[in-house]
TINUKE-307524 format. One record per residue (C-alpha): residue number from 1; residue in one letter; y, z, x. Coordinates in Angstrom, 2 decimals, always signed. Layout:
[rec NUM,"A",[Y,Z,X]];
...
This chain:
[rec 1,"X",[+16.56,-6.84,-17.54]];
[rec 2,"X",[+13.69,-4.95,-15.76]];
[rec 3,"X",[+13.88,-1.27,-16.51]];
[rec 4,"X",[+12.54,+0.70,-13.65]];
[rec 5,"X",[+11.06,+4.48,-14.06]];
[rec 6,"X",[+14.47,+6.26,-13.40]];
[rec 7,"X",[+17.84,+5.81,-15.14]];
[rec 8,"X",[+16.60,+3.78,-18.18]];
[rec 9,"X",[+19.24,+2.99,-20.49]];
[rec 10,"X",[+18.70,+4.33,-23.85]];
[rec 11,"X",[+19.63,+1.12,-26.15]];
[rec 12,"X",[+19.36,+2.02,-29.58]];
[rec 13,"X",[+22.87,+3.02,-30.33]];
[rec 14,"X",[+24.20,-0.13,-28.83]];
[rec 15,"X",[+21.86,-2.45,-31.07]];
[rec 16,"X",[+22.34,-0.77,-34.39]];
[rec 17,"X",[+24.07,-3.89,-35.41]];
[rec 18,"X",[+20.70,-6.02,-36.04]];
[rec 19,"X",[+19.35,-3.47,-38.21]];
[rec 20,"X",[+20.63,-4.64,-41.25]];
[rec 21,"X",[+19.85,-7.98,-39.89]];
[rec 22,"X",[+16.57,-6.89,-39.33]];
[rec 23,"X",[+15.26,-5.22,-42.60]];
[rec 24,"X",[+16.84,-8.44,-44.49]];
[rec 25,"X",[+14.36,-10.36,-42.72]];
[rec 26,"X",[+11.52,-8.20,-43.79]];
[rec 27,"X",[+12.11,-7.81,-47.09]];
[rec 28,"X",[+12.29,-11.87,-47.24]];
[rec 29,"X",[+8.78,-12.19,-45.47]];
[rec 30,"X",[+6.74,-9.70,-47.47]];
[rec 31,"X",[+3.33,-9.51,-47.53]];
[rec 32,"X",[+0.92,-11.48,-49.81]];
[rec 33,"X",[+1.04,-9.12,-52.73]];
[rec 34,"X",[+3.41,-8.78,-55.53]];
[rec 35,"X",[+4.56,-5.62,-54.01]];
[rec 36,"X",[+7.62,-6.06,-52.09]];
[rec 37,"X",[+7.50,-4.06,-48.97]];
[rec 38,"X",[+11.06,-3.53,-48.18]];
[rec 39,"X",[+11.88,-2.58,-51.52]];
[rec 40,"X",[+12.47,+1.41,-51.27]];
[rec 41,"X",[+14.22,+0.73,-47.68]];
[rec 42,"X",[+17.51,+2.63,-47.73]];
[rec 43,"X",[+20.48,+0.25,-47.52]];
[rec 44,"X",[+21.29,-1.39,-44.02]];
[rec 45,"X",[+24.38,+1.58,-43.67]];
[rec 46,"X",[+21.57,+3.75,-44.59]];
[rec 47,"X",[+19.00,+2.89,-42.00]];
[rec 48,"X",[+21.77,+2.48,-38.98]];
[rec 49,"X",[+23.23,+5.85,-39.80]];
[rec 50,"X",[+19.39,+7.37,-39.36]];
[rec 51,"X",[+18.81,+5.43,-36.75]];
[rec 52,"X",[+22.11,+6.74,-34.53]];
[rec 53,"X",[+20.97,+10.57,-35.79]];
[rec 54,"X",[+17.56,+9.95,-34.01]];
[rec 55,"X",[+15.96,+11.02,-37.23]];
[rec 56,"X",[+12.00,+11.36,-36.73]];
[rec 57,"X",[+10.42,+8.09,-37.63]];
[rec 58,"X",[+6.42,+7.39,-37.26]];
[rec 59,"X",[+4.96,+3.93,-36.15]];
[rec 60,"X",[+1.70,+2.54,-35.65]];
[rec 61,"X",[+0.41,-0.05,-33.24]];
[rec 62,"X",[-2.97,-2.20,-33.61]];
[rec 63,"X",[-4.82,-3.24,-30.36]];
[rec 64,"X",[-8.55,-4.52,-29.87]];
[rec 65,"X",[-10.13,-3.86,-26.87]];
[rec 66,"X",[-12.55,-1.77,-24.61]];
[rec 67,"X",[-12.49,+1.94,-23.82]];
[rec 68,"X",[-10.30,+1.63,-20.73]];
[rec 69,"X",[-7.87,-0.68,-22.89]];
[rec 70,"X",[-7.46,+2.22,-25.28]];
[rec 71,"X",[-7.59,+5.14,-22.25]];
[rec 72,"X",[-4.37,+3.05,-21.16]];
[rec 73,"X",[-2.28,+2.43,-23.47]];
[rec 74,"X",[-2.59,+5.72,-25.32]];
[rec 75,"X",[-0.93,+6.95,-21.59]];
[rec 76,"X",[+1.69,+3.94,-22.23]];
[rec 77,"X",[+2.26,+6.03,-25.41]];
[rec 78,"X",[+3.02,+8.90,-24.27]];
[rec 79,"X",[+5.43,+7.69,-21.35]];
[rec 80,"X",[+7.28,+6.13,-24.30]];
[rec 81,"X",[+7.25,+8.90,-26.59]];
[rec 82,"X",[+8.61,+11.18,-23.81]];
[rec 83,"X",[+11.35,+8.65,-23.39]];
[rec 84,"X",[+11.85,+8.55,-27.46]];
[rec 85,"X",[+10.67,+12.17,-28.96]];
[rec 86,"X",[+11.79,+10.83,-32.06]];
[rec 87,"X",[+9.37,+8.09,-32.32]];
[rec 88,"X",[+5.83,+8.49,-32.80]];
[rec 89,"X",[+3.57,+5.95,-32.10]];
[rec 90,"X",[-0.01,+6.08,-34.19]];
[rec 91,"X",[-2.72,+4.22,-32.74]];
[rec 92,"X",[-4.67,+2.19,-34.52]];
[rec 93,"X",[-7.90,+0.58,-32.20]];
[rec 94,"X",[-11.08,-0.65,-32.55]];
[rec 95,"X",[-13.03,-3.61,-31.24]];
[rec 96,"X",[-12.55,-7.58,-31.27]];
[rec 97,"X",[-14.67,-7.96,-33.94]];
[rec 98,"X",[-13.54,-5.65,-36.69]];
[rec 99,"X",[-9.97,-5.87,-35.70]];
[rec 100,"X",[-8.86,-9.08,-37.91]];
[rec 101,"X",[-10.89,-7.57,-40.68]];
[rec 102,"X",[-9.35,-4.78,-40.28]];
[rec 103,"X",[-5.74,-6.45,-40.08]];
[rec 104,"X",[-5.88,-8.96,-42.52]];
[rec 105,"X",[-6.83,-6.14,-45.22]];
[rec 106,"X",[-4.27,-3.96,-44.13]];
[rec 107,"X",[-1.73,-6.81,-44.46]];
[rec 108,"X",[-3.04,-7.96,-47.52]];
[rec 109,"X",[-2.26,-3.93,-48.93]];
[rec 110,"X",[+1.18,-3.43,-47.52]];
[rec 111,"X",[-0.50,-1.62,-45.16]];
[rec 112,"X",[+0.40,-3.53,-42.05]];
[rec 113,"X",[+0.34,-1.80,-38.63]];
[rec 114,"X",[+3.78,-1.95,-37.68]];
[rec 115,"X",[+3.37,-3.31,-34.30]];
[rec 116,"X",[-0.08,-5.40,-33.80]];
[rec 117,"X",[-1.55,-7.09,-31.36]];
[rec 118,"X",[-1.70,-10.78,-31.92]];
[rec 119,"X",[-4.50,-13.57,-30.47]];
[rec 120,"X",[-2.84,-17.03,-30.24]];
[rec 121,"X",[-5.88,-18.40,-32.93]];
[rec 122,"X",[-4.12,-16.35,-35.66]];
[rec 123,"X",[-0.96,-16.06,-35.38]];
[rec 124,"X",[+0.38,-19.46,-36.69]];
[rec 125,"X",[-1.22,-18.13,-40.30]];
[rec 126,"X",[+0.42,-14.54,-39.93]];
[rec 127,"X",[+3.96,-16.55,-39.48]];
[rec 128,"X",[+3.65,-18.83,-41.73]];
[rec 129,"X",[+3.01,-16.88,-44.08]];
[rec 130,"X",[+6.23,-14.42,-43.41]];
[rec 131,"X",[+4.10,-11.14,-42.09]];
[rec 132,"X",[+5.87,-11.67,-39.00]];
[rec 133,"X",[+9.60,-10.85,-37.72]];
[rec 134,"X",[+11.84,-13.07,-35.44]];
[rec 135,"X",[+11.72,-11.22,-32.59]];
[rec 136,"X",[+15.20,-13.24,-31.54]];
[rec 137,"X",[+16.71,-11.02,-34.61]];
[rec 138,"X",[+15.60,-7.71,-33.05]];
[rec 139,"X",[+16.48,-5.90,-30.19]];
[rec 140,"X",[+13.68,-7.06,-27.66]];
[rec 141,"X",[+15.00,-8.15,-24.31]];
[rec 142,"X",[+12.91,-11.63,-23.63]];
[rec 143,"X",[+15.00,-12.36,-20.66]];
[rec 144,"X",[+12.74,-11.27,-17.70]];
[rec 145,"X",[+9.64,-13.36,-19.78]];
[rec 146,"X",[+7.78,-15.63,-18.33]];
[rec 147,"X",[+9.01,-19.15,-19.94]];
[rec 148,"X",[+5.75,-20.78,-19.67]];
[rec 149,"X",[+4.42,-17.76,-21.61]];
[rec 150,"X",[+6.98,-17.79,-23.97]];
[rec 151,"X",[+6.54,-20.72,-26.21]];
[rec 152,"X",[+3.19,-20.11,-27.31]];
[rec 153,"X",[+5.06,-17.76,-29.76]];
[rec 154,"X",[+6.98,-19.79,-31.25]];
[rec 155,"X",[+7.63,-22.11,-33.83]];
[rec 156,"X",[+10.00,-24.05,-35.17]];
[rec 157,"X",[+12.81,-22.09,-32.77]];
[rec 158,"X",[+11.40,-18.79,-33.99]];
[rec 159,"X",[+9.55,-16.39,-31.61]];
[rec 160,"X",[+7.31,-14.14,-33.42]];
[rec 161,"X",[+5.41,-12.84,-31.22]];
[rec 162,"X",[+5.61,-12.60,-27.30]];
[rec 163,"X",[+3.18,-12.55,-24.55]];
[rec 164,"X",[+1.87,-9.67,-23.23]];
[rec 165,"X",[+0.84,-11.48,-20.16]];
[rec 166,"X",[-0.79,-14.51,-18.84]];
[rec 167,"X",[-4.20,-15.64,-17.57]];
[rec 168,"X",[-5.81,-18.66,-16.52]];
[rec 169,"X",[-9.57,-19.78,-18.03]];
[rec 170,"X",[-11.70,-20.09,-14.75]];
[rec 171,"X",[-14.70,-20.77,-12.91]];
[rec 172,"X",[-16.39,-17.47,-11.33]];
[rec 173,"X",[-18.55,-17.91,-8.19]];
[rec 174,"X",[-20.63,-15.22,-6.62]];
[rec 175,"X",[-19.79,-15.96,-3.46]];
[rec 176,"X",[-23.05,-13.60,-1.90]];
[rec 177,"X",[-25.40,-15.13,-3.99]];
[rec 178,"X",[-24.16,-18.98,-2.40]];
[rec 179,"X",[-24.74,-17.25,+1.24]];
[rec 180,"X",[-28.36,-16.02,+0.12]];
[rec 181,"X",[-29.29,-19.41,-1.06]];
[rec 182,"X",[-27.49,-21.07,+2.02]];
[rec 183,"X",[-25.30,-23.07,-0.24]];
[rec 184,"X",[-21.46,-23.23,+0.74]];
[rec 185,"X",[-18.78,-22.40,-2.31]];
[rec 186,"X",[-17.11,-25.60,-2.62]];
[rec 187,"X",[-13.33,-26.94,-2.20]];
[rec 188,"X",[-12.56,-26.18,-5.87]];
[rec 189,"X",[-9.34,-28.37,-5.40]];
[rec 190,"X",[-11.03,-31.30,-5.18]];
[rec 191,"X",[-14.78,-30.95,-6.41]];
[rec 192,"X",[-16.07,-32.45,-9.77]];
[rec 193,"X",[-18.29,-32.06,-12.58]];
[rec 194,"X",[-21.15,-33.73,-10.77]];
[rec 195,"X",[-20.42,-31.86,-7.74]];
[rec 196,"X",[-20.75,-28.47,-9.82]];
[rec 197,"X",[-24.37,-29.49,-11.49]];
[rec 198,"X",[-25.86,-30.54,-7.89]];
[rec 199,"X",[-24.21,-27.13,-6.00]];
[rec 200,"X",[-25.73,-25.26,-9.28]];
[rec 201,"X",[-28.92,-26.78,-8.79]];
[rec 202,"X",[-29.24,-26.39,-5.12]];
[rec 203,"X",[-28.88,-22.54,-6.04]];
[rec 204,"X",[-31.50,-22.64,-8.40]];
[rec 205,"X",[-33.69,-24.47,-6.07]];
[rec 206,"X",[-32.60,-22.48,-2.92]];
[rec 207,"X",[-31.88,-19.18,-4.09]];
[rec 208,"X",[-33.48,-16.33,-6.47]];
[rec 209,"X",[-30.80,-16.44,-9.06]];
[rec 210,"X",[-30.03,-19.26,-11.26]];
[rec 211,"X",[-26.87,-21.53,-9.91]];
[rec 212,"X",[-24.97,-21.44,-13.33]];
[rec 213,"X",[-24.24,-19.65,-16.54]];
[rec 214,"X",[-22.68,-22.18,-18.78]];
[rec 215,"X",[-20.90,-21.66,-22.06]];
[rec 216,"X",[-20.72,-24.59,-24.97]];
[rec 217,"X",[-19.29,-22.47,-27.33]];
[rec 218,"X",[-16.12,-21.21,-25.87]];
[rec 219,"X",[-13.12,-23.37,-27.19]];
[rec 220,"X",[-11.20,-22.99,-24.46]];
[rec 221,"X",[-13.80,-24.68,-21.97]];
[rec 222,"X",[-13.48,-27.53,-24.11]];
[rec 223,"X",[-9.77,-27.72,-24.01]];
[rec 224,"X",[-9.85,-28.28,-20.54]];
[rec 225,"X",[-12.26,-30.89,-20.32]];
[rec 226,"X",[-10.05,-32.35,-23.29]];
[rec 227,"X",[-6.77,-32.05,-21.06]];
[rec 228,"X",[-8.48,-33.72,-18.14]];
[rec 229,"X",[-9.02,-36.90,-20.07]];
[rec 230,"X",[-5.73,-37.17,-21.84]];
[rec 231,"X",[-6.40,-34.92,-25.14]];
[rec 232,"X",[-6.18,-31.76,-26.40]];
[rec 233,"X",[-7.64,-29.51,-28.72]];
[rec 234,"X",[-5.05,-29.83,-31.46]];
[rec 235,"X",[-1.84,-31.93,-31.44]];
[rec 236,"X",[+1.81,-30.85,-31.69]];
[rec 237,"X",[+1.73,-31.36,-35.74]];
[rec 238,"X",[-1.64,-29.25,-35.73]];
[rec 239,"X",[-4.16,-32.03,-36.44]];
[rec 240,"X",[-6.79,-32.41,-33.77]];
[rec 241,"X",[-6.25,-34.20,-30.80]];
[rec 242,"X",[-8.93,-35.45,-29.48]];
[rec 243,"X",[-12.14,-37.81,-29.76]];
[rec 244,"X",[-15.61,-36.87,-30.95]];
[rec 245,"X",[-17.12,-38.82,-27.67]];
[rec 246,"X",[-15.31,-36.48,-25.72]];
[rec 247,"X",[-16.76,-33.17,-27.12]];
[rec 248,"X",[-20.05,-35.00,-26.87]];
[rec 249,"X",[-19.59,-35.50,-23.40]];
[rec 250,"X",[-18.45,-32.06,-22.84]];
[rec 251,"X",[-21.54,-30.68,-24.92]];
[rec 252,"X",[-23.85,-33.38,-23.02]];
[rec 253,"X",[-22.60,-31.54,-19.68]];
[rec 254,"X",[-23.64,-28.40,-20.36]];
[rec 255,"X",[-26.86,-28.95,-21.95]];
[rec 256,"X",[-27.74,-31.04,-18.56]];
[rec 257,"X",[-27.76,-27.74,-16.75]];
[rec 258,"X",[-30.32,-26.25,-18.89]];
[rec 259,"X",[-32.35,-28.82,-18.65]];
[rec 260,"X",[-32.18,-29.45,-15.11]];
[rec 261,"X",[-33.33,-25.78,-14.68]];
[rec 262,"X",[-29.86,-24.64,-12.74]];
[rec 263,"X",[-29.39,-22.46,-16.04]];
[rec 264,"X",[-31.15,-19.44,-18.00]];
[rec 265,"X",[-32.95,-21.01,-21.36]];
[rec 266,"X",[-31.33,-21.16,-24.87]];
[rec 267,"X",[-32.81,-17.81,-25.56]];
[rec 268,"X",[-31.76,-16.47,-22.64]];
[rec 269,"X",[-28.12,-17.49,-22.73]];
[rec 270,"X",[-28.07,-16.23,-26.44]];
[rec 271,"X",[-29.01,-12.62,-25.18]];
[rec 272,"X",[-25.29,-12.30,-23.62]];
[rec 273,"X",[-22.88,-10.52,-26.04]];
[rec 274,"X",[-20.34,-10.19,-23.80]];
[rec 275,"X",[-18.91,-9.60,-20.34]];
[rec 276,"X",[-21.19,-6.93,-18.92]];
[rec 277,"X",[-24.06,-8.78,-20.02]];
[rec 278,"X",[-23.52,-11.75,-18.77]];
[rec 279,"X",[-25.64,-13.05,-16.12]];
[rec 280,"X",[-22.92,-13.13,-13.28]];
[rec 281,"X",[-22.17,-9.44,-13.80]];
[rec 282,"X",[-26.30,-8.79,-13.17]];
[rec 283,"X",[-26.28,-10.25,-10.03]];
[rec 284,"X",[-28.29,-13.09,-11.93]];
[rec 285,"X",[-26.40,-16.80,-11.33]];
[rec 286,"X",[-23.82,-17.70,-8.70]];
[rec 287,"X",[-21.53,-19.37,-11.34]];
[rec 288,"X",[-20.10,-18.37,-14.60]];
[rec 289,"X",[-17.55,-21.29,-16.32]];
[rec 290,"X",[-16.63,-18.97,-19.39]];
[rec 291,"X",[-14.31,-16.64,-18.25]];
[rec 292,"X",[-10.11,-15.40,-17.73]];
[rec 293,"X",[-8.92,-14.39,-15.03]];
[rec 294,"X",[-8.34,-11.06,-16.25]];
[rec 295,"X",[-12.25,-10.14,-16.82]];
[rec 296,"X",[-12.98,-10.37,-12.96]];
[rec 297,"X",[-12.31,-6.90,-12.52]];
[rec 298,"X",[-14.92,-5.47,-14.88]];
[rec 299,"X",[-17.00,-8.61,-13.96]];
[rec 300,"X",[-17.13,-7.73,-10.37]];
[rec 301,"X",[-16.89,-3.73,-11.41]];
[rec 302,"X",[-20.49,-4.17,-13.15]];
[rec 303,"X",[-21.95,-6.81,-10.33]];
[rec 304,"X",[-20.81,-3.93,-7.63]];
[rec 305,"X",[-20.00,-6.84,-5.46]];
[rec 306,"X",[-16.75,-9.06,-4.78]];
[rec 307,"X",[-16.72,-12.00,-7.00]];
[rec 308,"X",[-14.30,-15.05,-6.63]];
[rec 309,"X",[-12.26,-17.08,-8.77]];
[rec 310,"X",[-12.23,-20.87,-8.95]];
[rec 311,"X",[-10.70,-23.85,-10.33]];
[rec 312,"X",[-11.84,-25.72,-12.77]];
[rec 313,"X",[-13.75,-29.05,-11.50]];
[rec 314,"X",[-12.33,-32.07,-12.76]];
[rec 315,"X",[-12.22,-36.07,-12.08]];
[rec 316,"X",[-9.10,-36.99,-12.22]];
[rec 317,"X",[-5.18,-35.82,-11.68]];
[rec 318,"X",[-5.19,-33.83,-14.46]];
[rec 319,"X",[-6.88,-30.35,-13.86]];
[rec 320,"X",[-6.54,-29.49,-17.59]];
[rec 321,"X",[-5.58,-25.56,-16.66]];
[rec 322,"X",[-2.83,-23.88,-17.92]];
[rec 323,"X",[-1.38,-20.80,-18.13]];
[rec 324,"X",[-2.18,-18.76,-21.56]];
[rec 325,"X",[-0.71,-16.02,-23.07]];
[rec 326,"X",[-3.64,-13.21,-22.65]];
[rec 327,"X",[-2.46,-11.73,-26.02]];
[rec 328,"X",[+0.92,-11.48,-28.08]];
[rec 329,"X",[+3.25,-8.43,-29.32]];
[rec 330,"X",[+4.21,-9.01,-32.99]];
[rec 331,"X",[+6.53,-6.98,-35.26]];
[rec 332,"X",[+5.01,-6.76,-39.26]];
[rec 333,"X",[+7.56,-8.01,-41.83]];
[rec 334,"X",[+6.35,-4.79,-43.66]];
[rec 335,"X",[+7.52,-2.34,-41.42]];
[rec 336,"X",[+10.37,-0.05,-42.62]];
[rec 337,"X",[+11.17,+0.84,-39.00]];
[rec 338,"X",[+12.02,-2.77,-37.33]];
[rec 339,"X",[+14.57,-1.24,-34.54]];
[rec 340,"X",[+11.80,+1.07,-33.62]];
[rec 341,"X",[+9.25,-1.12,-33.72]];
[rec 342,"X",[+11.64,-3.07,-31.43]];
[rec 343,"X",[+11.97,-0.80,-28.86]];
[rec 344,"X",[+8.64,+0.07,-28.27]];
[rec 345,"X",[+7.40,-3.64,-27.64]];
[rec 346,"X",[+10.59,-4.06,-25.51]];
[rec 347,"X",[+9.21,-0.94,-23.65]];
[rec 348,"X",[+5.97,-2.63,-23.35]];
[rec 349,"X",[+7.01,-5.75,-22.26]];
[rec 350,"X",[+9.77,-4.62,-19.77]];
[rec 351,"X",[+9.54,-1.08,-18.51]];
[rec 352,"X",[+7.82,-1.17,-15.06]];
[rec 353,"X",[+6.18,+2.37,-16.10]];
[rec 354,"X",[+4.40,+0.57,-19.08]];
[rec 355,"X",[+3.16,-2.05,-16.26]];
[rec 356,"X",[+2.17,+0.65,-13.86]];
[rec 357,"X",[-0.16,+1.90,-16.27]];
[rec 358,"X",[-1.72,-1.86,-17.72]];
[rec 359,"X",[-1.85,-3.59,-14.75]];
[rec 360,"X",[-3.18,-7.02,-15.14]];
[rec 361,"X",[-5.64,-5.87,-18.33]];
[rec 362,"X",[-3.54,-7.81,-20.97]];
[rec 363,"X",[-2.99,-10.52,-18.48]];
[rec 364,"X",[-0.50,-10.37,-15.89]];
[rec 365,"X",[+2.80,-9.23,-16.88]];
[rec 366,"X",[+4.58,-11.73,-19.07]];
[rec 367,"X",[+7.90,-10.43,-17.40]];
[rec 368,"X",[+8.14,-11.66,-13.98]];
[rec 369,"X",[+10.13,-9.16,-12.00]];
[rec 370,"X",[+7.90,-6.74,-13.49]];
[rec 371,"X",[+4.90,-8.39,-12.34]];
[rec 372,"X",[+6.73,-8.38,-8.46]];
[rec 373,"X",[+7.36,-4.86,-8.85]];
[rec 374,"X",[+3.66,-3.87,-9.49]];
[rec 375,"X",[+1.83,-6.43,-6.97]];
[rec 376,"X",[+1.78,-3.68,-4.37]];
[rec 377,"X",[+0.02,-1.28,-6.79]];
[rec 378,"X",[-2.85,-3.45,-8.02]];
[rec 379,"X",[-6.49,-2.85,-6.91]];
[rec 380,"X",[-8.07,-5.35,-5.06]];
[rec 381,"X",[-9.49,-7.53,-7.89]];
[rec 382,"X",[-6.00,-7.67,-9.60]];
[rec 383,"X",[-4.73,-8.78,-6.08]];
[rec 384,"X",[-6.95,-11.30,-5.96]];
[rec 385,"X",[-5.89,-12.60,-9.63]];
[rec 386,"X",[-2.56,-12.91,-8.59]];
[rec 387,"X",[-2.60,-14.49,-5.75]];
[rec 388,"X",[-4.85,-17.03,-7.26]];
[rec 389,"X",[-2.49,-17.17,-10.45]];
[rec 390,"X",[+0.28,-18.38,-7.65]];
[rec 391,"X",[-1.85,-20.40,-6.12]];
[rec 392,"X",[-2.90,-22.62,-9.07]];
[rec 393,"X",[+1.05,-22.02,-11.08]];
[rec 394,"X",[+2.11,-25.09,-9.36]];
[rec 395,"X",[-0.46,-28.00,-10.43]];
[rec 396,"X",[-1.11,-26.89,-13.71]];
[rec 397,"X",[-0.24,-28.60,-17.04]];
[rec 398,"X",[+1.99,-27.65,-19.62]];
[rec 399,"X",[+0.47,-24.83,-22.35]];
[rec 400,"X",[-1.00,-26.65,-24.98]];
[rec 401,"X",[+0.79,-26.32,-28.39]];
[rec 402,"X",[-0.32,-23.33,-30.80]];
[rec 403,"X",[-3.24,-23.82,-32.84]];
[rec 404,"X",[-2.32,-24.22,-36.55]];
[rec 405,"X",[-3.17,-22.41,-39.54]];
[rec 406,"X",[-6.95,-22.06,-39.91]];
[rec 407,"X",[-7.77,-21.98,-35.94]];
[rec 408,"X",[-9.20,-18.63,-36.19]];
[rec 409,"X",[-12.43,-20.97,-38.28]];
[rec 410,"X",[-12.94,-22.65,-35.12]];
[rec 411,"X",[-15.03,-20.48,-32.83]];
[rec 412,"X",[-17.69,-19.72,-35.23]];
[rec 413,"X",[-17.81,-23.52,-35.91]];
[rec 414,"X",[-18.28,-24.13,-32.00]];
[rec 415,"X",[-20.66,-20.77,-31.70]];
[rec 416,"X",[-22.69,-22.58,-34.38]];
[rec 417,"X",[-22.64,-25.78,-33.37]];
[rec 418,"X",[-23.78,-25.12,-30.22]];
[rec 419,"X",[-26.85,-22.88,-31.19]];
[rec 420,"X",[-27.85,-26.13,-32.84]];
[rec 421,"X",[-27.81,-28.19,-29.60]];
[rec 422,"X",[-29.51,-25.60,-27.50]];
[rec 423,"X",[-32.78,-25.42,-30.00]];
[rec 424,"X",[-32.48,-29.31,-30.38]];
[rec 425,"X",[-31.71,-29.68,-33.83]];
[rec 426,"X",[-29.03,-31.79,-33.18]];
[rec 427,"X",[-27.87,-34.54,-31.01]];
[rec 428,"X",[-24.60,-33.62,-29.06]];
[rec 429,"X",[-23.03,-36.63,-30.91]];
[rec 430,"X",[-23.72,-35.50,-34.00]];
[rec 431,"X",[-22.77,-32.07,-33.42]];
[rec 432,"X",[-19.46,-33.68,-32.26]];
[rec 433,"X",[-18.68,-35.68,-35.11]];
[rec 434,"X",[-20.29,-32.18,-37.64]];
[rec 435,"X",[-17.47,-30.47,-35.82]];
[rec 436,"X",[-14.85,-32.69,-36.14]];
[rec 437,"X",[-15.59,-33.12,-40.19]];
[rec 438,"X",[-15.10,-29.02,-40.40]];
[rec 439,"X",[-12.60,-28.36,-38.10]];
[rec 440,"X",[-10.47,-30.60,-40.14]];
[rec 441,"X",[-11.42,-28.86,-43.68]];
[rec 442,"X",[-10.54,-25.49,-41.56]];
[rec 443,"X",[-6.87,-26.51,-40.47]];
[rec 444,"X",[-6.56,-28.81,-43.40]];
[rec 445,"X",[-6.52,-32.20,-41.26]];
């Protein structure tokens, strides 16, 4: 049910029932210590009488991300906290790189936040090994979700964790710099891989800017390419699912446009650390392959000029896109507070104020009437992600199944990997086949 600004229901009388329910289930998926972390919990009568007497209770919430990130969900905080002044909410931020240090200590201490942010790499290990809750067991309304963005969290009929919203991986085009090398932005529904090399070297050729920025170490690149020839990244049982030859070919691909001069050199494209440096975002190439839809905005924010969003190219019936969860809500097993901990990712996920705030910066909104209800208020760059979002829902593949236990390995493998082929100290077959060997020993194929 979609809670708008006015007249919310308050629902934690009405679900005191799961509590018991609730702190069972933690204190059967404790952490990795000896220490158990439900073990000076009051008694289920206990915890539902406090509950009902509003009794002050403290939670904290992990989330990676940039300075606006923070700036905006501190504000979701507060909304919430007005609407529950006997919940506080401690934040508990930093940046994608420390964060799963940061979380997998904490969880390893009994420390974990009670409410953290979850990345579909890592999650499989945090479930299977019982630091997560069954969100089906606690009073989270997953009604109004998305069900394409749904079953990325779960597994084996348990969700635990839900989307916070969805993106699609995409092609970026600068559509000025194709007009100032007199090069028209192709029919994305129907061009191909050979199509994007010769439009990225006509740009090069034709233009002051190089045509392309392309990326061989992002994973989800690959998975695409994978799709579009019958594969995927990992199979249903979590083994991988696809053919050395085909990363090859993948790898092959982009190396081709470094070589053909349509790209910036290996030393170059190893100088971008992220969004804001990237070449796209300096008004530098016309093309950028590496990207969600949910970056345009600060993309086209730093390029100070409208950028556009494109299918992937493709040869064949399969386009390989899909719809991804931009990030996941996940209760801790540890927390002594699951009701609370409830409500505030039901709040998240399915109050239209939380939305208002958000936008489209964890993806847009997993709930769909939510999403309707703040179309009308995005900026023009979030406009432009959903309607391409709508555009594309309808020929796109099924998700891919989640990665299993020991995905989070894999893009420093492919990072590596790839740094190899661009200094040519490997052949992209070999680097293939190197891959293949440790992505195995990572998941335990």
């Amino acid at each position: 049910m979609t809670r708008s600004s006015r007249g919310r229901p308050r629902r934690a009388a009405a679900l005191l029932a799961v509590v018991s329910t609730a702190v069972l289930v933690a204190a059967a998926c404790g952490g990795d210590d000896d220490t158990d972390p439900a073990a000076d919990d009051p008694s289920p009568g206990e915890a539902t009488e406090g509950a009902g007497d509003d009794e002050p209770v403290e939670i904290r919430f992990s989330w990676w991300g940039s300075d606006s990130r923070h700036e905006q969900t501190q504000q979701i905080i507060e909304v919430f906290q007005e609407e529950y002044p006997h919940i506080t909410v401690v934040p508990d931020f930093t940046d994608w790189e420390s964060y799963w240090d940061r979380l997998a200590t904490a969880t390893a201490g009994g420390d974990a936040p009670d409410v953290m942010t979850q990345e579909e790499r890592y999650m499989t290990d945090y479930a299977n090994r019982g630091q997560l809750l069954d969100l089906n067991e606690l009073p989270v309304d997953l009604s109004g979700i998305d069900p394409l963005a749904l079953g990325g969290g779960q597994i084996d009929g348990a969700q635990y964790a839900v989307a916070t919203g969805v993106n699609a991986f995409t092609v970026i085009a600068d559509p000025q710099a194709f007009e100032d090398a007199g090069v028209q932005v192709p029919d994305d529904s129907t061009w191909t891989w050979e199509q994007l090399a010769d439009v990225a070297a006509q740009i090069t050729a034709n233009g002051d800017v190089f045509g392309i920025q392309p990326d061989g170490s992002n994973e989800a690149g690959f998975k695409i390419y994978a799709r579009q020839h019958g594969q995927e990244l990992y199979n249903p049982d979590g083994t991988l699912g696809f053919e050395a030859d085909t990363l090859a070919e993948w790898w092959e691909i982009q190396l081709d446009f470094i070589e053909s001069g349509a790209a910036p050199s290996p030393t170059e494209l190893l100088e971008v650390e992220g969004p804001d440096t990237s070449y796209i975002a300096r008004n530098q190439s016309a093309i950028a392959t590496a990207y969600w839809t949910n970056q345009l905005g600060a993309l086209s924010g730093t390029a100070q000029r409208e950028l556009a969003l494109l299918r992937y190219p493709g040869e064949g019936e399969n386009p390989g896109m899909y719809f991804k969860p931009a990030m996941f809500y996940s209760i801790s097993s540890q927390t002594e507070h699951p009701e609370e901990a409830a409500l505030f990712v039901d709040f998240l996920l399915n109050d239209v104020r939380a939305a208002e705030i958000m936008l489209t910066d964890r993806g847009l909104p997993a709930n769909v009437d939510v999403r309707q209800q703040i179309l009308s208020q995005l900026p023009e760059t979030e406009t432009q992600v959903a309607e391409f979002m709508a555009e594309i829902g309808p020929g796109l593949s099924d998700p891919p199944p989640p990665p299993p236990n020991g995905a989070g390995e894999i893009p420093a493998i492919l990072t590596r990997l790839w740094e190899e082929l661009l200094f040519e100290r490997m052949t992209p077959q070999q680097a293939a086949e190197q891959f293949v060997n440790e992505a195995n020993a990572a998941i335990g194929g």
